[in-house]
DSSP file (Angstrom, degrees, kcal/mol; ACC not computed):
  #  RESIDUE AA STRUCTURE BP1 BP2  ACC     N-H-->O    O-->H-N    N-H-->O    O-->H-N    TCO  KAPPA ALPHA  PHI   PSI    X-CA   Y-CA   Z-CA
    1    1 A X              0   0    0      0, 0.0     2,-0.2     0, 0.0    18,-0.1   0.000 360.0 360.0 360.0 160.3    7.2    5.6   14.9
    2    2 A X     >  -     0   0    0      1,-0.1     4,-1.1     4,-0.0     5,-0.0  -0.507 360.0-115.8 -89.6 158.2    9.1    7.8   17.7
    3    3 A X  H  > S+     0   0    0      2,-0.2     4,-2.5    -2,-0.2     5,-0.2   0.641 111.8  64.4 -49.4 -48.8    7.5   10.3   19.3
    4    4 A X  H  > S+     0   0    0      2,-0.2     4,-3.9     1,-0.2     5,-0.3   0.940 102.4  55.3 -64.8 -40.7    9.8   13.2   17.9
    5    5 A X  H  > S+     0   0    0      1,-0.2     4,-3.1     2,-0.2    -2,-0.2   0.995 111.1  43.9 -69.4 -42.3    8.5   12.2   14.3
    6    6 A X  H  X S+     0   0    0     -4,-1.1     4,-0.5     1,-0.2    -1,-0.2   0.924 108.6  50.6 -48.9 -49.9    5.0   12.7   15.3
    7    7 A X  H >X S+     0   0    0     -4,-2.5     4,-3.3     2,-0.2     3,-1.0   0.894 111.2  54.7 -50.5 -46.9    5.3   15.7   17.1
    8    8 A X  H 3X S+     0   0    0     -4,-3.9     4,-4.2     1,-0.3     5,-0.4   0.994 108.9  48.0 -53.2 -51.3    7.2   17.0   13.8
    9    9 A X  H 3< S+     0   0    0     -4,-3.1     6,-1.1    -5,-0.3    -1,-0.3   0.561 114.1  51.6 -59.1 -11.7    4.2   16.0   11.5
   10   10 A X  H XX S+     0   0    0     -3,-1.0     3,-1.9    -4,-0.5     4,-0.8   0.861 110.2  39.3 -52.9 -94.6    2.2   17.7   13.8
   11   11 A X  H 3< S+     0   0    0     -4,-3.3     3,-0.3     1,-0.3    -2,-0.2   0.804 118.9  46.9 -33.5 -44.9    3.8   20.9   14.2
   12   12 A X  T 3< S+     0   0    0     -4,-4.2    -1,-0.3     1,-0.2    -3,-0.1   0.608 136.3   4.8 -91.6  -1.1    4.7   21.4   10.2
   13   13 A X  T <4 S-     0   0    0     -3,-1.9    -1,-0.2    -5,-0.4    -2,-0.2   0.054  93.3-111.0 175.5  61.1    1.1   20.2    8.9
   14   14 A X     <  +     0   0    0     -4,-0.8     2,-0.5    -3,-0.3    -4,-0.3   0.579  61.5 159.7  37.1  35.9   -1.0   19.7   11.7
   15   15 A X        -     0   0    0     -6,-1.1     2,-0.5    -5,-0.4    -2,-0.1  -0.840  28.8-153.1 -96.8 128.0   -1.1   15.5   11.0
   16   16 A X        -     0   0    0     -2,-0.5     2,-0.3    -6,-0.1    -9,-0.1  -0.910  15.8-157.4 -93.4 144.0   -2.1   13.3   14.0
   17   17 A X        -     0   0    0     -2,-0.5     2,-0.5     2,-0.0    -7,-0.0  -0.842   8.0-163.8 -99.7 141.0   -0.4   10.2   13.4
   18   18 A X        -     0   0    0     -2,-0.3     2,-0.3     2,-0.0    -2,-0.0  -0.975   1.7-168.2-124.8 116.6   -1.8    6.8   15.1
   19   19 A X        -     0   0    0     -2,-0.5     2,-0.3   -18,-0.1    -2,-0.0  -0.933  29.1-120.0-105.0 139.7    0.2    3.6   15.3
   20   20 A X        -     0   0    0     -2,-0.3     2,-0.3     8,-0.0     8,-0.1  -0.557  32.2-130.7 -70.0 150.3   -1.5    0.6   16.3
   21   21 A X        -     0   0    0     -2,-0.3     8,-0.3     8,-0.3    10,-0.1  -0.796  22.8-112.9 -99.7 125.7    0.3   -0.7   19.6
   22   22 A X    >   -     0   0    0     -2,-0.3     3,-1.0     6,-0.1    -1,-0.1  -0.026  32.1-100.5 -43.8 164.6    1.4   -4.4   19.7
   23   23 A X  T 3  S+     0   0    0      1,-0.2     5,-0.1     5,-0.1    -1,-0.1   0.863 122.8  42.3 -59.8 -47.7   -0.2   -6.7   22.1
   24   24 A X  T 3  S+     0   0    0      4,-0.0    -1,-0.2     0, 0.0     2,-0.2  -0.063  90.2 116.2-117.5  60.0    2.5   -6.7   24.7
   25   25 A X  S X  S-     0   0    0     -3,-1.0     3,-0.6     1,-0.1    -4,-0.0  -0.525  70.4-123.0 -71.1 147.3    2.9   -2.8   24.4
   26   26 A X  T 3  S+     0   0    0      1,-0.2     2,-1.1    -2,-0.2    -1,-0.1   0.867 107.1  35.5 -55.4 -86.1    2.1   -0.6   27.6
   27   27 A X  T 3  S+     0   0    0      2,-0.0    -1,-0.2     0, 0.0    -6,-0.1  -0.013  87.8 155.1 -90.5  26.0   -0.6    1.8   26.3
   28   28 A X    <   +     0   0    0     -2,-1.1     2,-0.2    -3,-0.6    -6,-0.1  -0.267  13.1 166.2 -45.9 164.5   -2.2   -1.0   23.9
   29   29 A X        -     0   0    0     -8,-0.3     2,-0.5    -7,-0.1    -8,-0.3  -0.878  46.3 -70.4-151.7 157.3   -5.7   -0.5   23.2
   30   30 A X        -     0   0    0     -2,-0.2    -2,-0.0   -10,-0.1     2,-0.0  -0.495  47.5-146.7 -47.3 109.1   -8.2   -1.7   20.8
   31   31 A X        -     0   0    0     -2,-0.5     2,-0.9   -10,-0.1     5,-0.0  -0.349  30.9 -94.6 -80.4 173.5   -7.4   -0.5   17.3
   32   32 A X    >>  -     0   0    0      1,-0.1     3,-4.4     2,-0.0     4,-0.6  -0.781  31.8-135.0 -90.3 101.4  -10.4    0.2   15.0
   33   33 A X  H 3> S+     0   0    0     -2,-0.9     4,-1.5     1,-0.3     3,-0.3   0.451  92.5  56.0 -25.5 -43.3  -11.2   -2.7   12.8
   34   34 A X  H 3> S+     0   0    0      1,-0.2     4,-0.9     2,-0.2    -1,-0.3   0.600  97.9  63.1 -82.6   1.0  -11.7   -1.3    9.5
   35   35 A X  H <> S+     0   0    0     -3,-4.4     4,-0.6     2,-0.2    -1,-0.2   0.381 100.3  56.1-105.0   5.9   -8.4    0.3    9.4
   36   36 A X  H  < S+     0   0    0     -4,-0.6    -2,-0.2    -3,-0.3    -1,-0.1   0.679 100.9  55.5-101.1 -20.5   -6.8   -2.9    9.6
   37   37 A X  H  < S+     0   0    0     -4,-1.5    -2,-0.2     2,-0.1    -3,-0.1   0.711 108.2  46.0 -50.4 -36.6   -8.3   -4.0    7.1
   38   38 A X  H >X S+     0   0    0     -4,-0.9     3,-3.6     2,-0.1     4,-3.1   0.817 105.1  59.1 -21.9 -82.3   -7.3   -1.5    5.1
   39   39 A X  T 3< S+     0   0    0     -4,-0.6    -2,-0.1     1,-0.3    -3,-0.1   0.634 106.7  45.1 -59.7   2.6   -4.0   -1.5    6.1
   40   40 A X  T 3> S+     0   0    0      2,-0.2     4,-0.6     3,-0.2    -1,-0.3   0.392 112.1  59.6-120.1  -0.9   -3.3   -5.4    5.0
   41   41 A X  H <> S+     0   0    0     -3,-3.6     4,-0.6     2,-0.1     5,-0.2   0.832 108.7  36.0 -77.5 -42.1   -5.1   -4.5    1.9
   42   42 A X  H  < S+     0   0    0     -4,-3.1     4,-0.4     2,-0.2     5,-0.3   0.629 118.7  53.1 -82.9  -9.5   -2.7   -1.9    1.0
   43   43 A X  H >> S+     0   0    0     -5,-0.3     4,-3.3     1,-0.2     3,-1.5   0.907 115.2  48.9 -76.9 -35.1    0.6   -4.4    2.7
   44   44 A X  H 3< S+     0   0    0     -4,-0.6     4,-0.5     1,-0.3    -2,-0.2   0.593 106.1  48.6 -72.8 -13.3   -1.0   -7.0    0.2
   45   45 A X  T 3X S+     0   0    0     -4,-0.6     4,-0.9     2,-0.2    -1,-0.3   0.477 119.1  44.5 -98.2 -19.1   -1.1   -4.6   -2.9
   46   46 A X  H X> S+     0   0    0     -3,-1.5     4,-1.9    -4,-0.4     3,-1.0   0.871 107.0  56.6 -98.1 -45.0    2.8   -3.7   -2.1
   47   47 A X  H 3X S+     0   0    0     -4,-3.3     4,-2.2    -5,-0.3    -3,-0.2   0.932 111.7  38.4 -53.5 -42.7    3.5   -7.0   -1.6
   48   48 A X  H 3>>S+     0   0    0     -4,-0.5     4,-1.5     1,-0.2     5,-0.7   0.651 110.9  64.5 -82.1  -0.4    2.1   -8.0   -5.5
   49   49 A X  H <<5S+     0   0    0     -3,-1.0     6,-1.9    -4,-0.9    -2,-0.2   0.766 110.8  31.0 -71.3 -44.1    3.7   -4.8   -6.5
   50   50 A X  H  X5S+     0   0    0     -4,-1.9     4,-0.8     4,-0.2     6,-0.2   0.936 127.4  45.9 -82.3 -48.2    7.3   -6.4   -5.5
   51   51 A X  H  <5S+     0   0    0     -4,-2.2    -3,-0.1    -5,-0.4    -2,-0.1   0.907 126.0  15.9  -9.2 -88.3    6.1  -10.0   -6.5
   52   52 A X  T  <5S+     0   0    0     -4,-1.5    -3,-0.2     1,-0.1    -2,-0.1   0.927 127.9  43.5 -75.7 -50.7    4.4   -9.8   -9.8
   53   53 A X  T  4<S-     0   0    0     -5,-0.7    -3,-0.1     1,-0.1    -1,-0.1   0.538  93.9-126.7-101.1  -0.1    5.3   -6.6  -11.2
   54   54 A X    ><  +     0   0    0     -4,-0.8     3,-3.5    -6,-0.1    -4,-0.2   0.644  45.3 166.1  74.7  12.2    9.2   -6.5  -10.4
   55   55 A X  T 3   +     0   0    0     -6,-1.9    -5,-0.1     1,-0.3    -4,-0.1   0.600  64.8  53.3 -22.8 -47.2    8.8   -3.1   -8.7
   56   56 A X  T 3  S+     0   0    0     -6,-0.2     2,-0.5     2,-0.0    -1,-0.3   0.712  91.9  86.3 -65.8 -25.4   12.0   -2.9   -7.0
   57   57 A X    <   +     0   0    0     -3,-3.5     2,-0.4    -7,-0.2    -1,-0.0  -0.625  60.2 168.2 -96.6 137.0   13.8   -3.5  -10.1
   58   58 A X        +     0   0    0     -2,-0.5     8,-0.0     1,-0.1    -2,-0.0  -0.984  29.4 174.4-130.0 129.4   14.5   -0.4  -12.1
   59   59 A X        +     0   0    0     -2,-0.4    -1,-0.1     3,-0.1     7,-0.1   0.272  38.8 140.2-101.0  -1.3   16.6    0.9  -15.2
   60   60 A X        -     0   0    0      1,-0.1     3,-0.1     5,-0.1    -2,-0.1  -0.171  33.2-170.9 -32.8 131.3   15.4    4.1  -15.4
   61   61 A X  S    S+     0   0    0      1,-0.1     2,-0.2     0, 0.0    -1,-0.1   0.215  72.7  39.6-100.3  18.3   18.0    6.7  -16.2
   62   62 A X  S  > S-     0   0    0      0, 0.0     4,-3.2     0, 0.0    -1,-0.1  -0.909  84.8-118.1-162.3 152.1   16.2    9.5  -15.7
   63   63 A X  H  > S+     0   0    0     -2,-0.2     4,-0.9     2,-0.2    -3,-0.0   0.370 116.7  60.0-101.7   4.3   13.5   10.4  -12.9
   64   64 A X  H  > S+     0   0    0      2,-0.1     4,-1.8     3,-0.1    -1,-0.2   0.758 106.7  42.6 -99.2 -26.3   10.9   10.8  -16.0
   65   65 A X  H >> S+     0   0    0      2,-0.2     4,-3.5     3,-0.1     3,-0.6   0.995 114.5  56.3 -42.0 -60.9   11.5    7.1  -17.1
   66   66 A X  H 3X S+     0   0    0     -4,-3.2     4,-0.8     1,-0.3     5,-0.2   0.930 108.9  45.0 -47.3 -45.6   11.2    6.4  -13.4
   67   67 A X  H 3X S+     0   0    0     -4,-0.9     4,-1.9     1,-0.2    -1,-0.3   0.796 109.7  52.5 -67.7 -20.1    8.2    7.8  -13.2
   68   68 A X  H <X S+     0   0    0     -4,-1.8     4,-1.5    -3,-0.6     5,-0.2   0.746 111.4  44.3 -75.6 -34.1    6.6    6.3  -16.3
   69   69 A X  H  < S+     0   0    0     -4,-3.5    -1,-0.2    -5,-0.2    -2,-0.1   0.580 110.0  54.2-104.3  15.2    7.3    2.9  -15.6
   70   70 A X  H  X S+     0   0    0     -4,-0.8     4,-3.5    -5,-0.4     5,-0.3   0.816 117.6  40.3 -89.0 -58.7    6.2    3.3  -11.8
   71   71 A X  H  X S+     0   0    0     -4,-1.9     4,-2.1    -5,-0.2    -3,-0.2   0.903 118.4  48.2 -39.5 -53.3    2.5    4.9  -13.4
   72   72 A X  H  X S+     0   0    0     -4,-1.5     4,-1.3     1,-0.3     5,-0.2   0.852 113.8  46.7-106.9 -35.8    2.4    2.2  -16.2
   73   73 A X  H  > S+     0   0    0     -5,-0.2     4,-1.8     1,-0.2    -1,-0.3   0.966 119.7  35.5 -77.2 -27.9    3.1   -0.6  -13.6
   74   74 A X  H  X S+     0   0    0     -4,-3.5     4,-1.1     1,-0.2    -2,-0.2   0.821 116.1  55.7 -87.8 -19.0    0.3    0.5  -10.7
   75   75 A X  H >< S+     0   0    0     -4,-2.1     3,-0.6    -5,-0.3    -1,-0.2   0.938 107.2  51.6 -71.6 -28.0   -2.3    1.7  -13.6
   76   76 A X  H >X S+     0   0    0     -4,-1.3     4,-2.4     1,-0.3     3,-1.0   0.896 112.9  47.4 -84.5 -37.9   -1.8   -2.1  -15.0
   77   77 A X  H 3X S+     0   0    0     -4,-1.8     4,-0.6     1,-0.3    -1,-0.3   0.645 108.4  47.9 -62.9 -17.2   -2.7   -3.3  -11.5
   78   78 A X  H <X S+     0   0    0     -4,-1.1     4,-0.7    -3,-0.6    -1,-0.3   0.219 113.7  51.7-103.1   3.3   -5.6   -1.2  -10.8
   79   79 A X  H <> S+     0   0    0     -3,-1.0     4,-1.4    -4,-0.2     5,-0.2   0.812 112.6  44.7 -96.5 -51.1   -7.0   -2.4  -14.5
   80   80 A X  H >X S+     0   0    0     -4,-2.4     4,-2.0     2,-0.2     3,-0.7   0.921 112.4  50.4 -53.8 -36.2   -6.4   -6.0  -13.6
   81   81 A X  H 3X S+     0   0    0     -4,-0.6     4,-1.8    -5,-0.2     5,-0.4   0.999 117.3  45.8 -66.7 -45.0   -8.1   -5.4   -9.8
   82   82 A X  H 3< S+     0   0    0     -4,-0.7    -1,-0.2     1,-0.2    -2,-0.2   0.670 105.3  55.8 -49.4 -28.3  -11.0   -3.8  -12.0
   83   83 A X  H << S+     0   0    0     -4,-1.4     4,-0.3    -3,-0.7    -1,-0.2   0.827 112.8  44.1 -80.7 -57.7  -11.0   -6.7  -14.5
   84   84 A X  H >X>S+     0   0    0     -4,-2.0     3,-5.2    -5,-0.2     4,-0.6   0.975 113.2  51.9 -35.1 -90.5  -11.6   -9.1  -11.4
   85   85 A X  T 3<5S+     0   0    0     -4,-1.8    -2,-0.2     1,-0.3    -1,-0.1   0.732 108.6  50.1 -19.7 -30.8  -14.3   -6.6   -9.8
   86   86 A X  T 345S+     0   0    0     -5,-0.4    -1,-0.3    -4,-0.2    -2,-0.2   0.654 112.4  50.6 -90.7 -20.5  -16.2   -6.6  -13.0
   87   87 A X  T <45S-     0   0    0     -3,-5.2    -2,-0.2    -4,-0.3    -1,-0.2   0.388 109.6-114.6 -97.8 -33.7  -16.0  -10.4  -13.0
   88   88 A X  T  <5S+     0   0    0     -4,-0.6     2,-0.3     1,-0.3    -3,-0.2   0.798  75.8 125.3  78.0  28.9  -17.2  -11.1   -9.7
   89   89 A X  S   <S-     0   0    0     -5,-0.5     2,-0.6    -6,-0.1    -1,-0.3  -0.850  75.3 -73.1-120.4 172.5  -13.6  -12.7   -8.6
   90   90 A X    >   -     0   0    0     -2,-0.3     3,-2.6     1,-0.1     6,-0.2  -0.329  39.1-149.2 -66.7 103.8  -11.5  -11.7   -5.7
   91   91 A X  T 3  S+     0   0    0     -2,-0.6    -1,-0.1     1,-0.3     3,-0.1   0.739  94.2  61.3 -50.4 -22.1   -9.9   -8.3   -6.5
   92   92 A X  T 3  S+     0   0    0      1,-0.1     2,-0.6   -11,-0.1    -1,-0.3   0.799  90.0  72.8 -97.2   4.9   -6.8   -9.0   -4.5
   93   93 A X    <   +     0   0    0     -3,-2.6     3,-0.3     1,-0.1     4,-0.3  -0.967  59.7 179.2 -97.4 105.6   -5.7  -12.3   -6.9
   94   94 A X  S  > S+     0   0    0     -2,-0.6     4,-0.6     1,-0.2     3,-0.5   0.622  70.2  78.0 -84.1 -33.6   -4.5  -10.4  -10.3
   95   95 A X  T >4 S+     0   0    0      1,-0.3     3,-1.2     2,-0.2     4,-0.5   0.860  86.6  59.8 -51.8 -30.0   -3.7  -13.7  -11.8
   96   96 A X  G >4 S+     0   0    0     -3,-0.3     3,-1.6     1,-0.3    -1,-0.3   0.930  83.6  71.5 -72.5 -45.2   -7.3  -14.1  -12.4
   97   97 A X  G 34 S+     0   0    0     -3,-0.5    -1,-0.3     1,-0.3    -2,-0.2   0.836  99.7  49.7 -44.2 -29.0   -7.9  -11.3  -14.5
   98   98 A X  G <<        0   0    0     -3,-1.2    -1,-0.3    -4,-0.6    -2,-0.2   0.597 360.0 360.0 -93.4 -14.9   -5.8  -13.1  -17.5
   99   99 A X    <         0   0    0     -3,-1.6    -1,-0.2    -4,-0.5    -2,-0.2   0.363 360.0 360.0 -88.6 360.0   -7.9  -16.4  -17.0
C-alpha cells in the first residue's frame, strides 16, 4: 500500500496499517508469524470462495439479491468448515464435509 493511503487511514480513523515487506525490500523485517498464518488462511478461504462457490459470478439485479446470495454462499462455507471441525478433518478441505 502507498504511504498516502496509510496516512489517510490514519488521520480519518486512527488505523495503523502494517504491510509485510518482501525479502528484497529496504526496511524488511521479521513479520510476526501468526499473522501469516492468518493471512493465507483467509487468501485460502477467498480462493474456495472463487473456486467452489462461483463467487465472482453474479445475477443479482438488485443490491438485496446481491446481498443474499453473498450471505447464503459464505454461511454455507462456514457450515461446511464446521461440519469438518466437528469431524476431526481438516477445516480448510470443504469437500470433505459431503463425504
Amino acid at each position: 500500500m502507498s504511504a498516502e493511503v496509510q496516512l489517510n487511514l490514519f488521520e480519518s480513523a486512527r488505523i495503523q496499517l502494517e504491510v509485510p515487506y518482501r525479502l528484497n525490500q529496504k526496511n524488511w523485517k521479521p513479520f510476526y508469524k501468526p499473522f501469516g498464518r492468518i493471512r493465507k488462511r483467509i487468501e485460502t478461504d477467498f480462493s474456495q470462495f472463487t473456486d467452489q462457490f462461483n463467487i465472482m459470478r453474479n445475477y443479482a439485479k438488485l443490491h438485496v439479491g446481491f446481498f443474499t446470495r453473498i450471505i447464503s454462499k459464505v454461511s454455507a462455507f462456514t457450515v461446511s468448515q464446521y461440519i469438518n471441525k466437528i469431524n476431526d478433518k481438516p477445516i480448510g478441505r470443504i469437500k470433505y464435509a459431503l463425504a
